[in-house]
MARKOL-186723 format. One record per residue (C-alpha): residue in one letter; x, y, z. Coordinates in nm, 4 decimals, padded with zeros to 6 digits, always signed. Each point is the difference from the previous one (the first is absolute). Layout:
<pts>
+---+----------+----------+----------+
: r :       xx :       yy :       zz :
+---+----------+----------+----------+
: A :        X :        Y :        Z :
...
+---+----------+----------+----------+
</pts>
This chain:
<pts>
+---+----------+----------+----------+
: r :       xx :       yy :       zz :
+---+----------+----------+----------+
: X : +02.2306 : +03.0556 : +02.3602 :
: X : +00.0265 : -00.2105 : +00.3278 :
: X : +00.2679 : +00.1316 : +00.2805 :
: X : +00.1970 : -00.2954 : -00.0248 :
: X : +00.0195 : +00.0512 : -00.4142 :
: X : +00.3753 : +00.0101 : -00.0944 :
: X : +00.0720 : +00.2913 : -00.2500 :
: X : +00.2574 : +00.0763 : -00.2109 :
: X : +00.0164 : +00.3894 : -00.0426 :
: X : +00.0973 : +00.1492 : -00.3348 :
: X : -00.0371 : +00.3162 : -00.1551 :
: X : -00.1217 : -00.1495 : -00.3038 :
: X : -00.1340 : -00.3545 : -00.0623 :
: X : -00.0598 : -00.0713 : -00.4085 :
: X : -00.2257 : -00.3042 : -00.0336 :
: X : +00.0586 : -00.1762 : -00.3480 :
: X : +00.3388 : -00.1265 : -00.1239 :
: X : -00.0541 : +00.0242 : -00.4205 :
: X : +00.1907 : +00.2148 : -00.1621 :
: X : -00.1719 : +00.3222 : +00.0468 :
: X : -00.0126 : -00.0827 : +00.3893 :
: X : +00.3479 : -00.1078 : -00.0087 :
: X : +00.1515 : +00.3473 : -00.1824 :
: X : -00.2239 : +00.1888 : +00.2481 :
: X : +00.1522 : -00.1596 : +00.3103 :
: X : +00.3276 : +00.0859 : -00.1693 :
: X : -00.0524 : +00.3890 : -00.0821 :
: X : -00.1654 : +00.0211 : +00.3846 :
: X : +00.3033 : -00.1981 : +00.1049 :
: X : +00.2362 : +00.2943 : -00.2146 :
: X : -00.1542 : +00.2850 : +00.2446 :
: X : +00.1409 : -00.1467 : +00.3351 :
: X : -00.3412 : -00.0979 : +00.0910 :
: X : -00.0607 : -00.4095 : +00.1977 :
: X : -00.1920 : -00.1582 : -00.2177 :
: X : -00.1604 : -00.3671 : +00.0622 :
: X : -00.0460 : -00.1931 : -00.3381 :
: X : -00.2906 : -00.2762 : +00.0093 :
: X : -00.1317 : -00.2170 : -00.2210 :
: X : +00.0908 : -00.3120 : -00.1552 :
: X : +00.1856 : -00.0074 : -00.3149 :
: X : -00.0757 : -00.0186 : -00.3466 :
: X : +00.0182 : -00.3587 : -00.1420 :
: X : +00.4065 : -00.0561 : -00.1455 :
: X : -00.1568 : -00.1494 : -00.2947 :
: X : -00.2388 : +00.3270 : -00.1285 :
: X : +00.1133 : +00.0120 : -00.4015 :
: X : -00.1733 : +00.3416 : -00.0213 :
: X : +00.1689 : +00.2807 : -00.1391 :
: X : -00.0720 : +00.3678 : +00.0767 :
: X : +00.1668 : +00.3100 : -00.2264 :
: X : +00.1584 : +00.2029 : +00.2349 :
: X : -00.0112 : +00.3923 : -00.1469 :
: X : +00.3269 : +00.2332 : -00.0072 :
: X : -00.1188 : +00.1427 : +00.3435 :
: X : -00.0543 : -00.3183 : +00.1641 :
: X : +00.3266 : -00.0886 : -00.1025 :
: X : +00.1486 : +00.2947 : +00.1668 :
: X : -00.1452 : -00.0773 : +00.2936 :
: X : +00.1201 : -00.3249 : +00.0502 :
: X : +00.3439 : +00.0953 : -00.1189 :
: X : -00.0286 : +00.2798 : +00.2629 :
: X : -00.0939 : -00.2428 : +00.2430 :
: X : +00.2886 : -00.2550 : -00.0894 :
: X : -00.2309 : -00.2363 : -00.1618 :
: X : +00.0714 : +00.0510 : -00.3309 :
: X : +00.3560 : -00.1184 : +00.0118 :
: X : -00.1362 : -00.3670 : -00.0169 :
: X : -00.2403 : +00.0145 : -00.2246 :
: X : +00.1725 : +00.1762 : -00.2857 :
: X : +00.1504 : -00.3232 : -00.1592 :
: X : -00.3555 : -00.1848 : -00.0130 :
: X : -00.2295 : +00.2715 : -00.1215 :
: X : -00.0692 : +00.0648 : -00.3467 :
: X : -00.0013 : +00.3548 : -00.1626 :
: X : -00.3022 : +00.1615 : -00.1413 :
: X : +00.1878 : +00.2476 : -00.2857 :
: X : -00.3434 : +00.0422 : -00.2001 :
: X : -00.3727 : -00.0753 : +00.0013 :
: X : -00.2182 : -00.0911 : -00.3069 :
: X : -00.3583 : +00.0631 : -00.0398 :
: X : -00.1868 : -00.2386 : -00.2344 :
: X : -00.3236 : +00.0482 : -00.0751 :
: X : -00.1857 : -00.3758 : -00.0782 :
: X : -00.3855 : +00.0855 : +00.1287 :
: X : -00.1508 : -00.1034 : -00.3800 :
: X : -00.1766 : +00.3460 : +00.0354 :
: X : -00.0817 : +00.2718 : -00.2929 :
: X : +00.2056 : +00.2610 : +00.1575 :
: X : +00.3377 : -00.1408 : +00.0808 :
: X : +00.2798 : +00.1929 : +00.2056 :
: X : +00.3541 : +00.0186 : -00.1676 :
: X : +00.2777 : -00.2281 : +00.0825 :
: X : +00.1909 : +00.2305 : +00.2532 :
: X : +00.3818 : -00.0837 : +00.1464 :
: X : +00.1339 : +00.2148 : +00.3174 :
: X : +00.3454 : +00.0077 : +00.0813 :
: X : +00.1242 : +00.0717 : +00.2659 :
: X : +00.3374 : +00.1678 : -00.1663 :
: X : -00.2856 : +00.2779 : -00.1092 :
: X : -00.0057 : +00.1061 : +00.3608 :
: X : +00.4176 : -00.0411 : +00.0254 :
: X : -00.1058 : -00.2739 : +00.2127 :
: X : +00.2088 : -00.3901 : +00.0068 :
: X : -00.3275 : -00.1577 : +00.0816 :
: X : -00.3463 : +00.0916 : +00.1029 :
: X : +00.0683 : -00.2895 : +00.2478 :
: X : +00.0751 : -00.3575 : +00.0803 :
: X : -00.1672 : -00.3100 : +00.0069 :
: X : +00.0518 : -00.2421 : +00.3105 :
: X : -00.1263 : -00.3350 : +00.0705 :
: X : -00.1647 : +00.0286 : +00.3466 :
: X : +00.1833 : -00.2273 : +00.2385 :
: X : +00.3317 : +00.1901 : -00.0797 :
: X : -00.1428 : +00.3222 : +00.0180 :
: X : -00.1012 : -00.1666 : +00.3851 :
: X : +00.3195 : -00.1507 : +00.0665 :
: X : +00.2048 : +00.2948 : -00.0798 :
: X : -00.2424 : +00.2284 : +00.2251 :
: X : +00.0647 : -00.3081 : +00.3129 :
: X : +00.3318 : -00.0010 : -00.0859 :
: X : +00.0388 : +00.3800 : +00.1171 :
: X : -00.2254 : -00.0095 : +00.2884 :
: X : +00.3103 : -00.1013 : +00.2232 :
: X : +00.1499 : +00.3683 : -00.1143 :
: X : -00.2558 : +00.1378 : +00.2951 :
: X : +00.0807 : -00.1514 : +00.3551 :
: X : -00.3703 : +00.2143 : +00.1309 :
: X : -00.1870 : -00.1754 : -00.2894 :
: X : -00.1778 : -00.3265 : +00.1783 :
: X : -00.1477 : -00.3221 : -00.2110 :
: X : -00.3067 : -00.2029 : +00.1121 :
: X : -00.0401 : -00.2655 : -00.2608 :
: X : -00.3302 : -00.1157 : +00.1462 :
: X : -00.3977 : +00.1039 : -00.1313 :
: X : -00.1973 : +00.2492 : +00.1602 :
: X : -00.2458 : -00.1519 : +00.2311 :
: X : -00.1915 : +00.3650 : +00.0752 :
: X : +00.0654 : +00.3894 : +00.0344 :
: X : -00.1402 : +00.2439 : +00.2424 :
: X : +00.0035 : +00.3630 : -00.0309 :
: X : -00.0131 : +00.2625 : +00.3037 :
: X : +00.0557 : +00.3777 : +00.0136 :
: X : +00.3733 : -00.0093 : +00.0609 :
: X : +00.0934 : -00.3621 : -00.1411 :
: X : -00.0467 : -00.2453 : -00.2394 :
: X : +00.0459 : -00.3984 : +00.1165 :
: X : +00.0779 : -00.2952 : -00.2373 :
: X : -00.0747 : -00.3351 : +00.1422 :
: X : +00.1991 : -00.2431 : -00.1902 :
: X : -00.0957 : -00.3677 : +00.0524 :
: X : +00.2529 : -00.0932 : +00.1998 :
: X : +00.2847 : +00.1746 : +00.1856 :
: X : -00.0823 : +00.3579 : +00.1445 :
: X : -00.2237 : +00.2911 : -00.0770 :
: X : +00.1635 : +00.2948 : -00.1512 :
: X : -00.1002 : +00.3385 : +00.1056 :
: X : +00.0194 : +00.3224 : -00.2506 :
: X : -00.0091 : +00.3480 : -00.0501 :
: X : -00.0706 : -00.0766 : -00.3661 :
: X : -00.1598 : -00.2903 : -00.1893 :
: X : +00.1160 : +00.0031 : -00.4110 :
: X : -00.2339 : -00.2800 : -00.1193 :
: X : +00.1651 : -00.1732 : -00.2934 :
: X : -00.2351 : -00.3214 : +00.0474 :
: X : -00.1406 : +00.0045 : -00.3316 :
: X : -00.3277 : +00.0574 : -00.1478 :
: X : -00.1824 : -00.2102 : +00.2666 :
: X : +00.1625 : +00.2212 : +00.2501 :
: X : -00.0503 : -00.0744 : +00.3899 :
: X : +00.1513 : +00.2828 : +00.0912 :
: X : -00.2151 : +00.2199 : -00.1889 :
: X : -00.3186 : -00.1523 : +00.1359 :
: X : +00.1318 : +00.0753 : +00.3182 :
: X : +00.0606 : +00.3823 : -00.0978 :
: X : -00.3742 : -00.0292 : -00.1066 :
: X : +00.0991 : +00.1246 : -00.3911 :
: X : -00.2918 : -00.0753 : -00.2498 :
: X : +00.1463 : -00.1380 : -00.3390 :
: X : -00.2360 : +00.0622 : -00.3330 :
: X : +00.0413 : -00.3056 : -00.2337 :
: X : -00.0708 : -00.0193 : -00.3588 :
: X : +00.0487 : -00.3304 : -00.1711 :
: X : +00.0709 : -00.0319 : -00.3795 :
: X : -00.0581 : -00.2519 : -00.2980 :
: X : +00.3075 : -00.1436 : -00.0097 :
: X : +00.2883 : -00.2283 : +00.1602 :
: X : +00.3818 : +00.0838 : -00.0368 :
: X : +00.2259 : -00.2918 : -00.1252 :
: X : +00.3461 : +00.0311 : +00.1338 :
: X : +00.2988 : -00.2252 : -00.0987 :
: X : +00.3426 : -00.0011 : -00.0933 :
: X : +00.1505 : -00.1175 : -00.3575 :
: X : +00.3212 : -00.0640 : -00.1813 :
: X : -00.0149 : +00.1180 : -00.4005 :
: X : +00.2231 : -00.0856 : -00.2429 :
: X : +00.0633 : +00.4002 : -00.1335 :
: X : +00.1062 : +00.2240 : +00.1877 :
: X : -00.2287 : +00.3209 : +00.2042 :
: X : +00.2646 : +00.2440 : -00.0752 :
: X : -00.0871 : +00.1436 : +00.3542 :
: X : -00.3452 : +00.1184 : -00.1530 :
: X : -00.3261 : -00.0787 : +00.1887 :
: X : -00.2613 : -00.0767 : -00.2478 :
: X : -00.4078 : +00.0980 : +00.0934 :
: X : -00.2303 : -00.1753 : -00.2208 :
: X : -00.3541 : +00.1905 : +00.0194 :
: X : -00.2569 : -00.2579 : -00.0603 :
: X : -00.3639 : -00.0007 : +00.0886 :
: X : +00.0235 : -00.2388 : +00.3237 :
: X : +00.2846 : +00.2509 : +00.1222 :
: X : +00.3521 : +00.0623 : -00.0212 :
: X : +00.2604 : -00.3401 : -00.0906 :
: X : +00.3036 : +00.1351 : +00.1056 :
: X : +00.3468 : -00.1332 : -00.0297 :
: X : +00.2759 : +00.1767 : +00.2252 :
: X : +00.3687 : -00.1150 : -00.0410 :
: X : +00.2067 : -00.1998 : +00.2286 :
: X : +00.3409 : -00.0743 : +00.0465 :
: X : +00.1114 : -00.2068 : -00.3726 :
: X : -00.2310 : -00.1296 : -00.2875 :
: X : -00.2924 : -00.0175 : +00.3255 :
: X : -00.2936 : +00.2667 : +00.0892 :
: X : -00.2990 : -00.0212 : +00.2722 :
: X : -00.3643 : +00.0349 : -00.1659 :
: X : -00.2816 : +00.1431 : +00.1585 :
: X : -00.3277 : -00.0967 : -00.2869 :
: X : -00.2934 : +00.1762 : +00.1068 :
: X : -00.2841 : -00.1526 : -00.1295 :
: X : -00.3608 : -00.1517 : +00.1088 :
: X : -00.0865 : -00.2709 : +00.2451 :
: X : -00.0504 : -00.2570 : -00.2251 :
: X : +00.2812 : +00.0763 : -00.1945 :
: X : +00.2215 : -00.0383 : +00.2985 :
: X : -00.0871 : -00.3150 : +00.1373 :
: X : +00.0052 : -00.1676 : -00.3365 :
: X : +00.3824 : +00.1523 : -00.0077 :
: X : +00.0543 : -00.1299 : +00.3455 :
: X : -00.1441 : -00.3346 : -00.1047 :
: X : +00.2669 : -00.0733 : -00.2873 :
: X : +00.3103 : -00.2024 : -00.0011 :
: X : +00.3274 : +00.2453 : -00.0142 :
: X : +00.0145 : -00.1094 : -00.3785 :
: X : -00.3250 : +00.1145 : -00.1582 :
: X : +00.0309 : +00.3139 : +00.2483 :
: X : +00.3142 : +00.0934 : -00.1526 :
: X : -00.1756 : -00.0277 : -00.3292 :
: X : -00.2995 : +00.2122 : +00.0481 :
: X : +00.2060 : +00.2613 : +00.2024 :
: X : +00.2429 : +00.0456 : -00.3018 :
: X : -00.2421 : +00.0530 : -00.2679 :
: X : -00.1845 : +00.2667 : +00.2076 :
: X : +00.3580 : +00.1545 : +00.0092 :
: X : +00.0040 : -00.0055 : -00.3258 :
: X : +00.2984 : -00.2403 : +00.0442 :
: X : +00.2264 : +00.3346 : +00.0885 :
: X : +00.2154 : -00.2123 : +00.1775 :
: X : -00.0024 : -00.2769 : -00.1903 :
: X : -00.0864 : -00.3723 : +00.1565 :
: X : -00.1181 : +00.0369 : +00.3932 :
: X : +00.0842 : -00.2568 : +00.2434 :
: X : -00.1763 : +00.0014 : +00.3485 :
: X : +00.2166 : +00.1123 : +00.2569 :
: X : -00.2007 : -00.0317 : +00.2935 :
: X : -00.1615 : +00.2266 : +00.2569 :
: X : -00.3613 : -00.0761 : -00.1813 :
: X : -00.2540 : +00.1995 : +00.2396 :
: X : -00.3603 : +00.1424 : -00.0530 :
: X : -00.2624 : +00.2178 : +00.2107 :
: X : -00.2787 : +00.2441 : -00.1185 :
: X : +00.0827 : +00.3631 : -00.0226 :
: X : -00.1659 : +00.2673 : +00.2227 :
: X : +00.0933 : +00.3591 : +00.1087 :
: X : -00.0360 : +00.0289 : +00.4025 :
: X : -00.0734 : +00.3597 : +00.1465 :
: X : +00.0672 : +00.0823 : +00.4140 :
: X : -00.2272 : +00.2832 : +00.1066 :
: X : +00.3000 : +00.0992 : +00.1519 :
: X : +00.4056 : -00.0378 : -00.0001 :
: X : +00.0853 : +00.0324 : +00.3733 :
: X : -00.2189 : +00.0296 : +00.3249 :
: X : +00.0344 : -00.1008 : +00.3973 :
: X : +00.3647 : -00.0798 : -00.0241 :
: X : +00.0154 : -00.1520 : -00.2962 :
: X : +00.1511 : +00.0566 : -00.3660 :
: X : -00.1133 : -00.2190 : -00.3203 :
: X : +00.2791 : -00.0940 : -00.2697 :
: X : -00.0192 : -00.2185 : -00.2541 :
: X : -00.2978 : -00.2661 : -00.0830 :
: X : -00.1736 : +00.1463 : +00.3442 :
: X : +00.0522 : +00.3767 : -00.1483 :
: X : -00.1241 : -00.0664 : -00.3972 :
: X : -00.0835 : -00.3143 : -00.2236 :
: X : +00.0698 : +00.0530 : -00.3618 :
: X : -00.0191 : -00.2080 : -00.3129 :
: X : +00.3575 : -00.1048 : -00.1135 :
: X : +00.0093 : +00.2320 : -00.2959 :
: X : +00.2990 : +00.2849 : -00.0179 :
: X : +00.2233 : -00.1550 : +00.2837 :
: X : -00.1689 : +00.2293 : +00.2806 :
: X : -00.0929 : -00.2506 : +00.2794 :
: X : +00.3503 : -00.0244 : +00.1704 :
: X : +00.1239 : +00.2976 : -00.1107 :
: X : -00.3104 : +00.1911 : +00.1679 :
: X : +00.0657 : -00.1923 : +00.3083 :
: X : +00.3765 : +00.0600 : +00.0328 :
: X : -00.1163 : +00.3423 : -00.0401 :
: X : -00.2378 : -00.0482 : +00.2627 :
: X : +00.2563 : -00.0733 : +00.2574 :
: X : +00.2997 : +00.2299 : -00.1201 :
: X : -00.2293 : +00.2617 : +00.1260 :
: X : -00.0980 : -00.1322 : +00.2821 :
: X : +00.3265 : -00.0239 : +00.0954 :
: X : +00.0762 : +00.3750 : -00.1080 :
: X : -00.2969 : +00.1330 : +00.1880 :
: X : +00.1279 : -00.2530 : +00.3470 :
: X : +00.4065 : +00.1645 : -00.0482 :
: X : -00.1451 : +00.3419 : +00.0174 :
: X : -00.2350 : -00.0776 : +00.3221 :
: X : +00.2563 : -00.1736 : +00.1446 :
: X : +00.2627 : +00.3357 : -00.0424 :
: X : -00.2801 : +00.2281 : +00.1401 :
: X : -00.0812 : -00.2708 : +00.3062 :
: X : -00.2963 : -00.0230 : -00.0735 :
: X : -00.2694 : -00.3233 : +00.0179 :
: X : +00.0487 : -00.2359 : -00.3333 :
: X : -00.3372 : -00.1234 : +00.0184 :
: X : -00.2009 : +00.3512 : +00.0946 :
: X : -00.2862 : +00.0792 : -00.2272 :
: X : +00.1848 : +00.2801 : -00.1947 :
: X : +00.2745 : -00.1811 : -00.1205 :
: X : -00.2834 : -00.3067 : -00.1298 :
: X : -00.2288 : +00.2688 : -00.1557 :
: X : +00.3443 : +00.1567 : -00.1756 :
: X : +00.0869 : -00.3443 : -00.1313 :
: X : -00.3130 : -00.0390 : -00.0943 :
: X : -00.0191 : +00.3452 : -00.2038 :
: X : +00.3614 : -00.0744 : -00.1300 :
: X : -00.1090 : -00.3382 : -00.1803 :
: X : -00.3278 : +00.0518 : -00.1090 :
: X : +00.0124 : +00.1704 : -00.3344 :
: X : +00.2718 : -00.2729 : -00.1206 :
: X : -00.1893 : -00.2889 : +00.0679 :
: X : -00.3062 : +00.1264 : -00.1241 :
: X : +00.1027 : +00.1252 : -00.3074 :
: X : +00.1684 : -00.2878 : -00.0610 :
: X : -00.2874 : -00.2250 : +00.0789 :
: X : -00.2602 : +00.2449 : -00.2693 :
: X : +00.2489 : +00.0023 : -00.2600 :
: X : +00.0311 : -00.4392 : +00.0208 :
: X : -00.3549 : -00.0245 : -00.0114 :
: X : -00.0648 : +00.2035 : -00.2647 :
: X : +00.2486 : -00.1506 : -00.2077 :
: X : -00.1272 : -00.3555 : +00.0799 :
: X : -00.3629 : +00.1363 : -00.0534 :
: X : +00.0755 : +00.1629 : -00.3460 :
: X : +00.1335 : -00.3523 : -00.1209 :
: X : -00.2997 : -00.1926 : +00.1330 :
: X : -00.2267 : +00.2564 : -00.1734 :
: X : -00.1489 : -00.0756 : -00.3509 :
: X : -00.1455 : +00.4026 : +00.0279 :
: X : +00.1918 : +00.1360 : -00.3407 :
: X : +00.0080 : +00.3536 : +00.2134 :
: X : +00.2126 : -00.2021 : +00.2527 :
: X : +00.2158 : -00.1366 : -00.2424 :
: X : +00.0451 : +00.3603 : -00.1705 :
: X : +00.0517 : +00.1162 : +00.3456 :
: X : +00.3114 : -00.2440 : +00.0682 :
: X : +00.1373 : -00.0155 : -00.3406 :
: X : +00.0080 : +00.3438 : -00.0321 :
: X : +00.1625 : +00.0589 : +00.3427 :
: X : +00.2923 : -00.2188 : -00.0960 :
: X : +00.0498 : +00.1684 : -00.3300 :
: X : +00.0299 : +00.3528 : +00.1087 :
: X : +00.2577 : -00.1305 : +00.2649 :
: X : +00.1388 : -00.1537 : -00.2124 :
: X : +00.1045 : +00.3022 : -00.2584 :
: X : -00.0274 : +00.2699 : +00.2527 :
: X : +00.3485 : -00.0273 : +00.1749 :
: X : -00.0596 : +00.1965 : +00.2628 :
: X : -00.3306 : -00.1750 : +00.1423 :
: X : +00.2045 : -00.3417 : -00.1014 :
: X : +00.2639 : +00.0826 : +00.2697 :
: X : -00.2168 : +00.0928 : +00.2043 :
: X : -00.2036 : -00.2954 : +00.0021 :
: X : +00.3293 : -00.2338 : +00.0624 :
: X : +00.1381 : +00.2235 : +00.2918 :
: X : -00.3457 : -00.0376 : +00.1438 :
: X : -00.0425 : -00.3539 : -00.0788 :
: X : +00.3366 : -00.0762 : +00.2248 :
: X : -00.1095 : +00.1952 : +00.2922 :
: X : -00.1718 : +00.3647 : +00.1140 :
: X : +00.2305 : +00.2535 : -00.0469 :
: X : -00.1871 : +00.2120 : +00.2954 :
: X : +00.0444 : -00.1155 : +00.3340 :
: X : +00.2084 : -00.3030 : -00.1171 :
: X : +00.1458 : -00.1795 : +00.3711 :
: X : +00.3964 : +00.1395 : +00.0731 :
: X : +00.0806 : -00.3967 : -00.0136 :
: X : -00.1161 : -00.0008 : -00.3813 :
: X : +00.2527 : +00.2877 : -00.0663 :
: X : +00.2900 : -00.1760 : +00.1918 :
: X : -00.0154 : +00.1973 : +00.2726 :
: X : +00.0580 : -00.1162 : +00.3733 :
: X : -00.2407 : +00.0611 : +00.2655 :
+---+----------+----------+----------+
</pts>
């Protein structure tokens, strides 16, 4: 940086203003800490949906988030398993409730622009909490400081970088973090539809040999669908009128719901798992898309990421009580540590679900089929397997328990 370089000095500067970088800013904002905000954001019109788990929830209730979103998100009381590969070996129909675990919900489905404009509304709650609505023009990285160069207006200077810029992250090229990248067969179809029976609250996962087609319920006789299927498949889907794509989506529902009617938010791109060599380094802290790319399958992309920055903010509250630096090497290699095991063994157990269904290999079928039989009559693994489904029970961030920082 030049002498005559203004800077803005912050403790922490967050670079990406989706949701995950938006609940991150918040839960840094919680721990007293000044925290700059930049990035431009998301478009008002994104029809996207994301299935916000029980601990996500508590987070943003914890955070004051919640309060807004309650009326417009849909509950998820039970999840059905349908097995529809055509295989030899087929898996038994399974239902999970989330009453089994003396739970209301295992969580709540949002549309994504008022999941966004209930996290804006709150940012106001935090008078050291600054927004830059502009696009990062370039990031440097020294010993002591991190600097974000925005386009226009002034350079902001850091003691901490939390790069929620997505999977093409700039901040994370600047950090010099390697990703691994593994693409697969197949595109994901999202859209949303109105039906003419009702869901019941139930989220319904056909397993079919392109992927999972999975319907997750919204607010009345509407759900969000997430088909996972091949490349041509998709853009054939993407290339029909709303009419005949209503049609061919209900009878591969099995017309569950009855007659489908498009209700917009049609998007496509091709699935792929993205890998960081590491989670944190030289001032700065991955979250989200920059921290782990996942198929859509089992609701764990935001849900990892809110994760992602509930302990971040945990591990910044207890540096900032001991006075020590938030950006030193120990507290990025602990954060690293701390979220490591969750998102990969999140990440294995998606792609070996999405690899058993793509398999013809009969052992692969007997594999998965017989998985989801024993959990389905042995109670105790069957809890189990919905507890962990919602969240890690070990190390799970104070936020996701309701707990202040």
């Amino acid at each position: 940086m030049t002498d005559a370089e203004a800077v803005e000095d912050v403790e922490i500067a967050v670079v990406g203003a989706g949701p995950a970088g938006l609940a991150c800013a918040l839960a840094l904002a919680s721990t007293g800490a000044e925290v700059a905000l930049i990035g431009l954001p998301p478009p008002p019109e994104d029809n996207r949906t994301t299935a916000l788990l029980g601990g996500s929830v508590t987070a943003l209730e914890t955070l004051g988030v919640w309060a807004g979103l309650d009326e417009r998100a849909a509950p998820l009381r039970a999840l059905r398993l349908i097995d529809d590969t055509g295989g030899l070996i087929r898996a038994p129909e399974i239902t999970f409730r989330a009453a089994e675990l003396g739970l209301d919900a295992f969580g709540w489905n949002v549309i994504n622009r008022d999941l966004v404009a209930a996290q804006r509304a709150r940012l106001g709650a935090y008078p050291r909490l600054r927004r830059r609505e502009v696009q990062v023009a370039a990031i440097e990285l020294t010993g002591a400081h991190a600097f974000v160069r925005p386009v226009e207006g002034d350079t902001v200077r850091a003691r901490l970088l939390v790069a929620a810029d997505g999977r093409n992250s700039l901040a994370r090229a600047a950090a010099g973090i390697s990703v691994s990248r593994r693409r697969y067969p197949q595109t994901a179809v999202t859209l949303n539809l109105a039906h003419t029976l009702q869901h019941d609250d139930t989220s319904t996962e056909f397993h079919t040999s392109r992927g999972p087609f999975t319907l997750v319920p919204l607010k009345g006789e509407r759900s969000s669908l997430v088909c996972v299927t091949t490349p041509e498949d998709a853009e054939a889907l993407m290339a029909m009128a709303d009419a005949a794509l209503a049609r061919t989506l209900e009878r591969r529902a099995q017309s569950l719901l009855g007659q489908f009617r498009i209700d917009g938010g049609r998007a496509a791109w091709p699935l792929a798992v993205e890998t960081p060599s590491r989670l944190a380094a030289r001032r700065v802290a991955l979250i989200g898309d920059a921290a782990h790319v996942v198929p859509p399958i089992g609701a764990q992309g935001l849900n990892l990421g809110l994760r992602d920055g509930a302990m971040l903010a945990e591990l910044v509250a207890e540096a900032r009580r001991e006075g020590t630096d938030v950006g030193d090497d120990k507290l990025l290699g602990r954060y690293h540590r701390a979220r490591q095991l969750d998102i990969s063994s999140r990440a294995f157990a998606i792609d070996m679900l999405n690899r058993t269904l793509l398999s013809a290999f009969l052992p692969a079928q007997f594999a998965r089929s017989t998985g989801l039989w024993l959990i389905d009559r042995l109670p105790g693994l069957r809890r189990l397997v919905m507890r962990e489904g919602m969240g890690p029970r070990l190390g799970e961030p104070r936020l996701m328990r309701g707990e202040p920082l």
